[in-house]
The first five atom37 places (N, CA, C, CB, O) and aatype in JSON, in Angstrom:
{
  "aatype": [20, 20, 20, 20, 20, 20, 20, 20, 20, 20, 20, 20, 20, 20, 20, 20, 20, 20, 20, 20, 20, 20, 20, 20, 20, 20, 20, 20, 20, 20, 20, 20, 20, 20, 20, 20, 20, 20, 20, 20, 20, 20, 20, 20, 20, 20, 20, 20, 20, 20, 20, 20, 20, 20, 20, 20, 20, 20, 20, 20, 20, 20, 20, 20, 20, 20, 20, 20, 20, 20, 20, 20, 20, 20, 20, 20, 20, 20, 20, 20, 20, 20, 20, 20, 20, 20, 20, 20, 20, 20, 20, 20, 20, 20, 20, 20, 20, 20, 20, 20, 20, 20, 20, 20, 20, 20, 20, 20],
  "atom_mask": [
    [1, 1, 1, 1, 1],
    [1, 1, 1, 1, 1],
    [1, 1, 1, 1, 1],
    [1, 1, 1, 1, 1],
    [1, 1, 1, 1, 1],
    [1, 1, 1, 1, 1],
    [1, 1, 1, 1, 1],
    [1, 1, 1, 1, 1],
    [1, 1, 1, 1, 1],
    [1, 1, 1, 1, 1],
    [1, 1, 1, 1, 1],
    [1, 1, 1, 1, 1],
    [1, 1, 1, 1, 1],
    [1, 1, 1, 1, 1],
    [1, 1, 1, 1, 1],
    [1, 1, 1, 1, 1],
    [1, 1, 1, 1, 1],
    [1, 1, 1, 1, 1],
    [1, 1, 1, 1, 1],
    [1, 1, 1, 1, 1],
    [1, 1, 1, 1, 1],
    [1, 1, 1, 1, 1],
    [1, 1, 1, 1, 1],
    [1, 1, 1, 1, 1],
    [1, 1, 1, 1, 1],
    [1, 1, 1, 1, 1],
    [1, 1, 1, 1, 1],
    [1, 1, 1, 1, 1],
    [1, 1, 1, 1, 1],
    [1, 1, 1, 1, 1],
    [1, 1, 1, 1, 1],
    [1, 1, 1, 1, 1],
    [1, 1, 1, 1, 1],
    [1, 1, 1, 1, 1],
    [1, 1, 1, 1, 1],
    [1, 1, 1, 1, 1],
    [1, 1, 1, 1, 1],
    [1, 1, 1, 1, 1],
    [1, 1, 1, 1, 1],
    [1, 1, 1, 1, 1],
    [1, 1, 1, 1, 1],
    [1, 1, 1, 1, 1],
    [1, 1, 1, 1, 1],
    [1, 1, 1, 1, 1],
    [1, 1, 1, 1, 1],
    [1, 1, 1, 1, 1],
    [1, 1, 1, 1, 1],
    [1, 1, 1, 1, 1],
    [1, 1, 1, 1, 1],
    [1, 1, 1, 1, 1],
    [1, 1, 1, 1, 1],
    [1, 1, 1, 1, 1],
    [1, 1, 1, 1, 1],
    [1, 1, 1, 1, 1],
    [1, 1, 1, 1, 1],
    [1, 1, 1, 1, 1],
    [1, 1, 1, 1, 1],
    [1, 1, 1, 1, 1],
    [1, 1, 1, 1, 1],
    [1, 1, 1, 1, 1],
    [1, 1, 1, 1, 1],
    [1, 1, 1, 1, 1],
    [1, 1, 1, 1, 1],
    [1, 1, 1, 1, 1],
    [1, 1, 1, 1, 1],
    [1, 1, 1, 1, 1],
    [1, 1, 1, 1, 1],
    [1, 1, 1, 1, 1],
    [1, 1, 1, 1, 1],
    [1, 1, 1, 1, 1],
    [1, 1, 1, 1, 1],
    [1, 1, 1, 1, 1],
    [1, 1, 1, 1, 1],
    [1, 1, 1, 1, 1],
    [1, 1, 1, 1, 1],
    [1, 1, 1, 1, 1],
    [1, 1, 1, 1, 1],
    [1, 1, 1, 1, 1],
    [1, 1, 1, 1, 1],
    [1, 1, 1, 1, 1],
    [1, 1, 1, 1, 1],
    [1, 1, 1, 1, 1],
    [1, 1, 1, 1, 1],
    [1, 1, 1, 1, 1],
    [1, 1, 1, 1, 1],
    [1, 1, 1, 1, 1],
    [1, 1, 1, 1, 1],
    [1, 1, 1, 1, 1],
    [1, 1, 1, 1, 1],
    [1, 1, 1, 1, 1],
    [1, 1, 1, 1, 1],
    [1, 1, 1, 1, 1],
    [1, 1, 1, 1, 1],
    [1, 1, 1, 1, 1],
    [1, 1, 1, 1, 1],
    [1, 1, 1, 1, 1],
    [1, 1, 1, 1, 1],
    [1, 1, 1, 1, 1],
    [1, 1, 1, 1, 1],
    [1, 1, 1, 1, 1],
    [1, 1, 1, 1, 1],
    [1, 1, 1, 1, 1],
    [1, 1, 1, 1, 1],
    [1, 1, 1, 1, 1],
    [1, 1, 1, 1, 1],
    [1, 1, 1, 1, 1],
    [1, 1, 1, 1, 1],
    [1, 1, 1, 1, 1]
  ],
  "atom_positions": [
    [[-3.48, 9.12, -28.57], [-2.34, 8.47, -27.95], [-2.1, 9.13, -26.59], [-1.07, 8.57, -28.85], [-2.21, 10.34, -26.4]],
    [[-1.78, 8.23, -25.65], [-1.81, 8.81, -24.13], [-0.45, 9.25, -24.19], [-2.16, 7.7, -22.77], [0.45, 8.7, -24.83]],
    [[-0.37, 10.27, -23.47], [1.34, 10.94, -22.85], [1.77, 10.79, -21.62], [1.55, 12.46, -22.85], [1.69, 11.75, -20.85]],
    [[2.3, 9.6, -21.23], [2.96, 9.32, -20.15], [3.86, 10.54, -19.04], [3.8, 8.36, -20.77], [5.05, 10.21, -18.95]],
    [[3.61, 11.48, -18.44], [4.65, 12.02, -17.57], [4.71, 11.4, -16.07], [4.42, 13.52, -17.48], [3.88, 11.02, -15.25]],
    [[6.3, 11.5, -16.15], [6.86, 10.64, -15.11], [7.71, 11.88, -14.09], [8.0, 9.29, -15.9], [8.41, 12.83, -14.42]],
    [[7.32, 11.42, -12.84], [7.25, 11.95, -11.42], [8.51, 11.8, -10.91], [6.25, 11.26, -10.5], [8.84, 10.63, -10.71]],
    [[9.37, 12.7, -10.63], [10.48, 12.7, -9.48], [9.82, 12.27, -8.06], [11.18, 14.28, -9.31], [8.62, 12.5, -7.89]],
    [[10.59, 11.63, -7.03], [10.23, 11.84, -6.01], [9.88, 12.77, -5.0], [10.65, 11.45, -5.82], [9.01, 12.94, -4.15]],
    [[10.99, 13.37, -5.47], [10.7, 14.74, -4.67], [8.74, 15.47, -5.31], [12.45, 16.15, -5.3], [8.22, 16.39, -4.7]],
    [[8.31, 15.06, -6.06], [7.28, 15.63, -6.17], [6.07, 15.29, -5.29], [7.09, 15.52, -7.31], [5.21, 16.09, -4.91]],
    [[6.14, 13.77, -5.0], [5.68, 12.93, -3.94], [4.73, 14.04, -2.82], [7.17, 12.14, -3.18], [5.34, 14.83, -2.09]],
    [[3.43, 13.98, -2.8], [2.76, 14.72, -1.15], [3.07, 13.77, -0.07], [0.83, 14.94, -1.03], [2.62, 12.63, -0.02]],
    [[3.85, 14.3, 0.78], [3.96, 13.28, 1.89], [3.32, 14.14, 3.37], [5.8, 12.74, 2.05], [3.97, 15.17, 3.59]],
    [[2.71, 13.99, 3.92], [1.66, 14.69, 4.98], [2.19, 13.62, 6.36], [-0.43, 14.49, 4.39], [1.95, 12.47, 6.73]],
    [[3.13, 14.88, 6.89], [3.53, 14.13, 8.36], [3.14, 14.95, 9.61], [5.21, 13.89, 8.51], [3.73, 14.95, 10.69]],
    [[1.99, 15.67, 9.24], [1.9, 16.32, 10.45], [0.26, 15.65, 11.16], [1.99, 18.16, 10.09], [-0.77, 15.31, 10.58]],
    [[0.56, 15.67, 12.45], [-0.64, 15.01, 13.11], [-1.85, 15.67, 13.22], [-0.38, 14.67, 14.34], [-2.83, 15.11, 13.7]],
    [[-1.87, 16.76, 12.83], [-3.6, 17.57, 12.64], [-3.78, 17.5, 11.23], [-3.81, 19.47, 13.15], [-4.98, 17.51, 10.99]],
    [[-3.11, 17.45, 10.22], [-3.95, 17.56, 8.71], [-4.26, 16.23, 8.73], [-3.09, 18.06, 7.17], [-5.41, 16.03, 8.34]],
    [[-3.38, 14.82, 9.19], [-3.49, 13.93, 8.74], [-4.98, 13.08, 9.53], [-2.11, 13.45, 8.77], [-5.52, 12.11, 9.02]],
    [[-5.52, 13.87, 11.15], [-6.4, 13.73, 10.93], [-7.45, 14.69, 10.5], [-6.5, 13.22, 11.61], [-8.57, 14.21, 10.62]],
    [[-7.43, 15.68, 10.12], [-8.44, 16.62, 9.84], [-8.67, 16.33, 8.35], [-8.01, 18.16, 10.18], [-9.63, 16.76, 7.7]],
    [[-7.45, 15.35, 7.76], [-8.3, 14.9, 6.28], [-8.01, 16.05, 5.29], [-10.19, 14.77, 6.47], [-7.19, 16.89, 5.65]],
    [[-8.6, 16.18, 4.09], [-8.42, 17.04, 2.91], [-8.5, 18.03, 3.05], [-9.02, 16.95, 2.03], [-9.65, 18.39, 3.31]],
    [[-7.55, 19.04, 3.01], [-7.78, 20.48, 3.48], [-7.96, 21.04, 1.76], [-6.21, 21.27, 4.61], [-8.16, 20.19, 0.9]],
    [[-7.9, 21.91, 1.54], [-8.35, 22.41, 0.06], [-7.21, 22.58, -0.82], [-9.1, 23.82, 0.08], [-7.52, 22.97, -1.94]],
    [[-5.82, 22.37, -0.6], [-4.73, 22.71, -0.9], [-4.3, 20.98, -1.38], [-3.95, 23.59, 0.37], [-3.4, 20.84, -2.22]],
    [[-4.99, 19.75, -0.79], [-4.14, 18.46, -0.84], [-5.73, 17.5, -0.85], [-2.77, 18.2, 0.8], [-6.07, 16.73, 0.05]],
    [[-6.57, 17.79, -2.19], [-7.51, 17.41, -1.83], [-7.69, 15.87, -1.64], [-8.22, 17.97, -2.52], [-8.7, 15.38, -1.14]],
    [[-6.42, 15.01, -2.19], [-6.59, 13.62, -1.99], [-6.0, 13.39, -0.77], [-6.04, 12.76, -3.03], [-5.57, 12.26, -0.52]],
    [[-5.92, 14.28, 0.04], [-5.56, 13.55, 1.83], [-6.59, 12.61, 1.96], [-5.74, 14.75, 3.4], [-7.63, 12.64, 1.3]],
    [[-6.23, 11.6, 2.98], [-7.65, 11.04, 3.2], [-7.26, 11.0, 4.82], [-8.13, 9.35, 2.28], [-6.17, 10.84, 5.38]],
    [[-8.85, 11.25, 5.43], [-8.81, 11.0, 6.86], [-8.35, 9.92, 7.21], [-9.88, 11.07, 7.45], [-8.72, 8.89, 6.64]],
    [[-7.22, 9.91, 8.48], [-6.38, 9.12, 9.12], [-7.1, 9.08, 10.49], [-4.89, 9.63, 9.09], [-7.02, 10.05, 11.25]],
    [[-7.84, 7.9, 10.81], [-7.95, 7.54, 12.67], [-6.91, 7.54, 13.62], [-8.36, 6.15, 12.99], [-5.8, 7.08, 13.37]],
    [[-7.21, 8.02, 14.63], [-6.8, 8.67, 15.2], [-5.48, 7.17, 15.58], [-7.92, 9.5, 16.18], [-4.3, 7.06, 15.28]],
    [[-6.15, 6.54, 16.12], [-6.24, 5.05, 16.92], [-4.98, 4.74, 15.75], [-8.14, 3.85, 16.89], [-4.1, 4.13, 16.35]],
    [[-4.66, 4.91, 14.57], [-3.75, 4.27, 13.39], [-2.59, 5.11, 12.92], [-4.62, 3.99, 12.09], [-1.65, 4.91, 12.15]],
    [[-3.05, 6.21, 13.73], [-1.65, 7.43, 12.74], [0.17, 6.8, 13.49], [-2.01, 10.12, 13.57], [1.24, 7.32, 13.16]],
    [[0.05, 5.76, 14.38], [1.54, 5.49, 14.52], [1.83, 4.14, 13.93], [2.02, 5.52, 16.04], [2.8, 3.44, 14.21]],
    [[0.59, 3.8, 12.86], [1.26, 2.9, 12.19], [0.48, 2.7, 10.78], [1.4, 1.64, 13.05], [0.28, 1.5, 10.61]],
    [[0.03, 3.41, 9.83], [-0.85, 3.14, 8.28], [-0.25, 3.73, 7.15], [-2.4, 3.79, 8.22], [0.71, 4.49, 7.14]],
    [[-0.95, 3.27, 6.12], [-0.23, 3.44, 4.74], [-1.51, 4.07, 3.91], [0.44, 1.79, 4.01], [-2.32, 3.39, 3.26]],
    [[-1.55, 5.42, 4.04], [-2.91, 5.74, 3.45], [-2.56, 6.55, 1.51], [-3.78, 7.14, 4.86], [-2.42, 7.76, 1.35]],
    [[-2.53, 5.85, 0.71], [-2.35, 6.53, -0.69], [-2.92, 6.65, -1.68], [-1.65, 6.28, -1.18], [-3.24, 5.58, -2.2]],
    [[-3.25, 7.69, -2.3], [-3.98, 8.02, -3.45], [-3.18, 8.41, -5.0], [-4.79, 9.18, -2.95], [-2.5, 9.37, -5.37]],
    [[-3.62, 7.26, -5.62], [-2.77, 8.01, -6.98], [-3.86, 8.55, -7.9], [-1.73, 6.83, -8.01], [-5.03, 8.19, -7.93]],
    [[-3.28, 9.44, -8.61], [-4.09, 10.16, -9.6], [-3.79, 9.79, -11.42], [-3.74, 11.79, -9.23], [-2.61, 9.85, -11.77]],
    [[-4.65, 9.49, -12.33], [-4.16, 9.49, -13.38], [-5.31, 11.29, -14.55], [-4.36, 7.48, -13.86], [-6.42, 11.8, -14.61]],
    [[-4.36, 11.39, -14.96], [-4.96, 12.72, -14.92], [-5.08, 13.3, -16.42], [-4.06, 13.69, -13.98], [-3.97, 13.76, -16.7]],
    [[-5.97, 13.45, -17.49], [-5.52, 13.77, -18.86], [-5.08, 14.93, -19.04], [-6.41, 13.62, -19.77], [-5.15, 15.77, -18.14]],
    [[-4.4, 15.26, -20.52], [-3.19, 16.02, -20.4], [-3.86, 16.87, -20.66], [-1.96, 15.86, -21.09], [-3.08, 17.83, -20.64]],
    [[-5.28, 17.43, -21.04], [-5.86, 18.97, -20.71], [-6.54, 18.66, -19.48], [-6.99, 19.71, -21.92], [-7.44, 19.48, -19.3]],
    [[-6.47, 17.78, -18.53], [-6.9, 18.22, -17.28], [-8.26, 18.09, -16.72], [-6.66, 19.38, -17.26], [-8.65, 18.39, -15.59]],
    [[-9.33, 17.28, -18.3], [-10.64, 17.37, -18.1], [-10.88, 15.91, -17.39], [-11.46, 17.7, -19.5], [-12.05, 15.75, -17.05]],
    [[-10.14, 14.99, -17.16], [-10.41, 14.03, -17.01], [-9.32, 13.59, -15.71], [-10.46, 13.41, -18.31], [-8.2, 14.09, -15.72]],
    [[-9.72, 12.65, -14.63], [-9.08, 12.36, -13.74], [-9.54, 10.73, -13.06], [-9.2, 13.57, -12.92], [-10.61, 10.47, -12.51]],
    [[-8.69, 10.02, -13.24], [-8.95, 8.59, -12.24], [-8.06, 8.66, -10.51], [-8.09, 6.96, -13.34], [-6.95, 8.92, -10.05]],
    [[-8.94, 8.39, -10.2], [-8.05, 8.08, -8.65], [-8.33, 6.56, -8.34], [-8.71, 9.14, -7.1], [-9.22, 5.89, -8.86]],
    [[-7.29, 6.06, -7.26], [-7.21, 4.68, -6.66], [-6.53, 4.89, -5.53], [-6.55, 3.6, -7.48], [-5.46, 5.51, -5.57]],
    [[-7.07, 4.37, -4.24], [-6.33, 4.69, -3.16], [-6.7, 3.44, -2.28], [-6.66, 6.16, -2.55], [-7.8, 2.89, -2.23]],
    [[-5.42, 3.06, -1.52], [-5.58, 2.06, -0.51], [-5.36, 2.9, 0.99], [-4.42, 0.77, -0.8], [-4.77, 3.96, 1.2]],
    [[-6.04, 2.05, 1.88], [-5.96, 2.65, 2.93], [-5.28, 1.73, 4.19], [-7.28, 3.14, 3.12], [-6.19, 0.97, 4.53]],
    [[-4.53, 1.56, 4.72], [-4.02, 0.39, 6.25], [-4.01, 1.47, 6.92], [-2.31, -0.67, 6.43], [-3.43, 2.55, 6.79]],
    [[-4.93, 0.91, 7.87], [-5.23, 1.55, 9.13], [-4.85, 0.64, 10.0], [-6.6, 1.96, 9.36], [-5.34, -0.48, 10.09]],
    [[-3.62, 1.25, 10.94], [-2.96, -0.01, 11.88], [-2.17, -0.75, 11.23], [-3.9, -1.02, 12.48], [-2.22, -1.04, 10.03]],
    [[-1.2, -1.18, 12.24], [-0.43, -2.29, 11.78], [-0.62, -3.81, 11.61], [0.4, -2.23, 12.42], [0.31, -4.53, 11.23]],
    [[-2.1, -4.38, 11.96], [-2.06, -5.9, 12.37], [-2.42, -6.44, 10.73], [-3.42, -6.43, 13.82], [-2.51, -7.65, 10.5]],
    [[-2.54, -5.79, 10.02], [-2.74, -6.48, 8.49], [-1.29, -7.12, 8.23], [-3.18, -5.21, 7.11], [-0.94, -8.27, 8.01]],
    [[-0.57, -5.85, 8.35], [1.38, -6.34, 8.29], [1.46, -7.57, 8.91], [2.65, -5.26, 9.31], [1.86, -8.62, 8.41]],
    [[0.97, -7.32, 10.27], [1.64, -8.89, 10.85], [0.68, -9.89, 10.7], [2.07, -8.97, 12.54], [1.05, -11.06, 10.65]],
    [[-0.34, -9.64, 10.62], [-0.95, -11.29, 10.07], [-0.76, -11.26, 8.58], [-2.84, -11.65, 10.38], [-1.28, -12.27, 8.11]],
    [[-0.28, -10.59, 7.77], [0.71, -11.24, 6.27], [2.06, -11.45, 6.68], [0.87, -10.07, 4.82], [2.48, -12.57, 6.37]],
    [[2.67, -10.9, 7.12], [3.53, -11.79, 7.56], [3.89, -12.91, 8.02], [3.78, -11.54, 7.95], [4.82, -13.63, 7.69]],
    [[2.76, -13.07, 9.13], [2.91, -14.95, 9.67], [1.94, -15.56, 8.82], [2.39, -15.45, 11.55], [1.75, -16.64, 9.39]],
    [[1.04, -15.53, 7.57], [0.97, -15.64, 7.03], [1.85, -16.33, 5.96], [0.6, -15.01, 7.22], [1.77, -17.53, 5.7]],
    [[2.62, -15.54, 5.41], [4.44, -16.11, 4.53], [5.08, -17.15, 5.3], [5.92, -14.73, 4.5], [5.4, -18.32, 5.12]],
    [[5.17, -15.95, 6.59], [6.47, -17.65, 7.44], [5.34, -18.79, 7.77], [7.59, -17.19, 9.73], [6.05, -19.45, 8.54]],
    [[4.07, -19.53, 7.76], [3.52, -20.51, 7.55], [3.46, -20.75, 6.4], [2.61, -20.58, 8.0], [3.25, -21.96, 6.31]],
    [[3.57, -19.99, 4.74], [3.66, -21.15, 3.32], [4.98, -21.26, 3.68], [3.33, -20.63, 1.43], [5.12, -22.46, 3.9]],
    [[5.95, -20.74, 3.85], [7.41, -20.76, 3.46], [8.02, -22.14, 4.4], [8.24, -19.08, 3.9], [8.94, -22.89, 4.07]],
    [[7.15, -22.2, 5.69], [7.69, -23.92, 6.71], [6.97, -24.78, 5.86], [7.01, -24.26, 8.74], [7.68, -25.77, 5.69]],
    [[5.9, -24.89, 5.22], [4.98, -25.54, 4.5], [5.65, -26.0, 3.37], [3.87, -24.78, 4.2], [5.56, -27.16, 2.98]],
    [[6.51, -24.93, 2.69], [7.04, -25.25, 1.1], [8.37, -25.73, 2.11], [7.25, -23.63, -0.44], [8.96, -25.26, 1.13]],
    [[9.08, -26.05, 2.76], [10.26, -26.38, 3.47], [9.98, -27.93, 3.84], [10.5, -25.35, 4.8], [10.59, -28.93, 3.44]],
    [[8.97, -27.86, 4.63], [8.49, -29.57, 4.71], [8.38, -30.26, 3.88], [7.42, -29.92, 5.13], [9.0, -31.32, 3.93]],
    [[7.41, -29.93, 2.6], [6.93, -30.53, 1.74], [7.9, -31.03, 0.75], [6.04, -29.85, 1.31], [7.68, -32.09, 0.16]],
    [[9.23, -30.15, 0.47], [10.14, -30.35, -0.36], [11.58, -31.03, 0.42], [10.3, -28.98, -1.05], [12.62, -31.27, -0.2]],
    [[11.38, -31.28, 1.98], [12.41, -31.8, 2.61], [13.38, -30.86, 2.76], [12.87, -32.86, 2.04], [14.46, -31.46, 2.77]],
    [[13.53, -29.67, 2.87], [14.5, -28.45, 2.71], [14.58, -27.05, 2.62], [14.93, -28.55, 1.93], [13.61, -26.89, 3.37]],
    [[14.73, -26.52, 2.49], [14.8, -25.55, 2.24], [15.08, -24.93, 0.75], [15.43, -25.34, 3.04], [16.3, -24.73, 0.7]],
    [[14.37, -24.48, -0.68], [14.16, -24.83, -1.47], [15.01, -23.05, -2.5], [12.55, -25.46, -1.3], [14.38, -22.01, -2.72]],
    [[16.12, -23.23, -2.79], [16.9, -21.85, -3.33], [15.96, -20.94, -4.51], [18.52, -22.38, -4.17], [16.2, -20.9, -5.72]],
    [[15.08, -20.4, -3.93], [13.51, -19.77, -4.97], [13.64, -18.7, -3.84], [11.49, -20.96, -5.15], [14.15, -18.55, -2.73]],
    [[12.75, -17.93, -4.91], [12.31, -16.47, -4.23], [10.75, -16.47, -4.12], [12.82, -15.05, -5.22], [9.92, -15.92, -4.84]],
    [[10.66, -16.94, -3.46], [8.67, -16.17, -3.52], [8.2, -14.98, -2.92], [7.49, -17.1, -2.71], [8.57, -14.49, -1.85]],
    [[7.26, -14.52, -3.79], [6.26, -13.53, -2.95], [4.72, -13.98, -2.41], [5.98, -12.28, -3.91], [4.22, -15.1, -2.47]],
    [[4.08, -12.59, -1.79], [2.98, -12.27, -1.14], [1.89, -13.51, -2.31], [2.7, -10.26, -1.14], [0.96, -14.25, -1.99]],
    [[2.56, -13.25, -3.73], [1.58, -13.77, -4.46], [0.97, -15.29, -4.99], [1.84, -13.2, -5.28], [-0.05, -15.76, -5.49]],
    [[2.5, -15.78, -4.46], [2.35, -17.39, -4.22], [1.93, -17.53, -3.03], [3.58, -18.27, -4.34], [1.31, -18.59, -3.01]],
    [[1.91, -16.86, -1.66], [1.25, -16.86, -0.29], [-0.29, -17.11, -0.8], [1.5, -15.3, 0.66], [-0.91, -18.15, -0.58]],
    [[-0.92, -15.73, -1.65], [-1.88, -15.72, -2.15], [-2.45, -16.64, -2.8], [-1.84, -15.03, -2.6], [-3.62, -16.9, -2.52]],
    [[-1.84, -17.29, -3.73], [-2.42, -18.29, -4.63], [-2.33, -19.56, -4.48], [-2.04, -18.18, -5.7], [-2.82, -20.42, -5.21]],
    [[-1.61, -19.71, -3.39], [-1.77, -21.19, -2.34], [-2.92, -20.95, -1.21], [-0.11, -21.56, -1.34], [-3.16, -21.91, -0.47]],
    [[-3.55, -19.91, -1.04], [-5.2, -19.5, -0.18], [-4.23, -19.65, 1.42], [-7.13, -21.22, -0.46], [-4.79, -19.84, 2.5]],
    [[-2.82, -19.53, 1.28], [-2.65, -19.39, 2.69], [-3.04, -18.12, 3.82], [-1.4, -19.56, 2.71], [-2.73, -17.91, 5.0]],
    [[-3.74, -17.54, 2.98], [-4.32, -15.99, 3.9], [-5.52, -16.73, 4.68], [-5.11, -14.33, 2.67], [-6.24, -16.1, 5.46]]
  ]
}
């Protein structure tokens, strides 16, 4: 049976300084990941760890945005389904959608 432990925030690695973040994994934070140079005033670089409870075993998953233009072409992205679902329904339509109906209408 797996044992779930759950993370305060404050436990969170958050790396705001501009030489580790590009000099990458120093030996102390080994899931840093190198940050380009060209992206450090605007990316989302994160690694999570799942880790067994003696320690022999470890999964990682990490996404990386480098730059900001992914943000804004998903964004105008949304505001084109969202005029799309507005036309089509004559209105403006009292629903919440996400990224994932963007997605599953192939409006990317």
């Amino acid at each position: 049976v797996a044992k779930v432990q759950a993370y305060d925030y404050e436990e969170i690695v958050r790396v705001r300084d501009t030489d580790a973040q590009l000099a990458g994994a120093p030996d102390e934070t080994p899931q840093l990941n190198l940050v380009p140079e060209d992206a450090l005033n605007g990316h989302a670089f994160h690694t999570y760890s799942l880790v067994s409870g003696d320690g022999s075993v470890e999964f990682q998953f990490r996404h990386n945005v480098a730059g900001r233009r992914m943000y804004a072409e998903g964004t105008t992205d949304a505001v084109g389904y969202l005029a799309k679902q507005i036309q089509a329904k004559g209105g403006a339509n009292q629903r919440i959608y996400s990224m994932v109906d963007v997605l599953n209408a192939g409006a990317l």
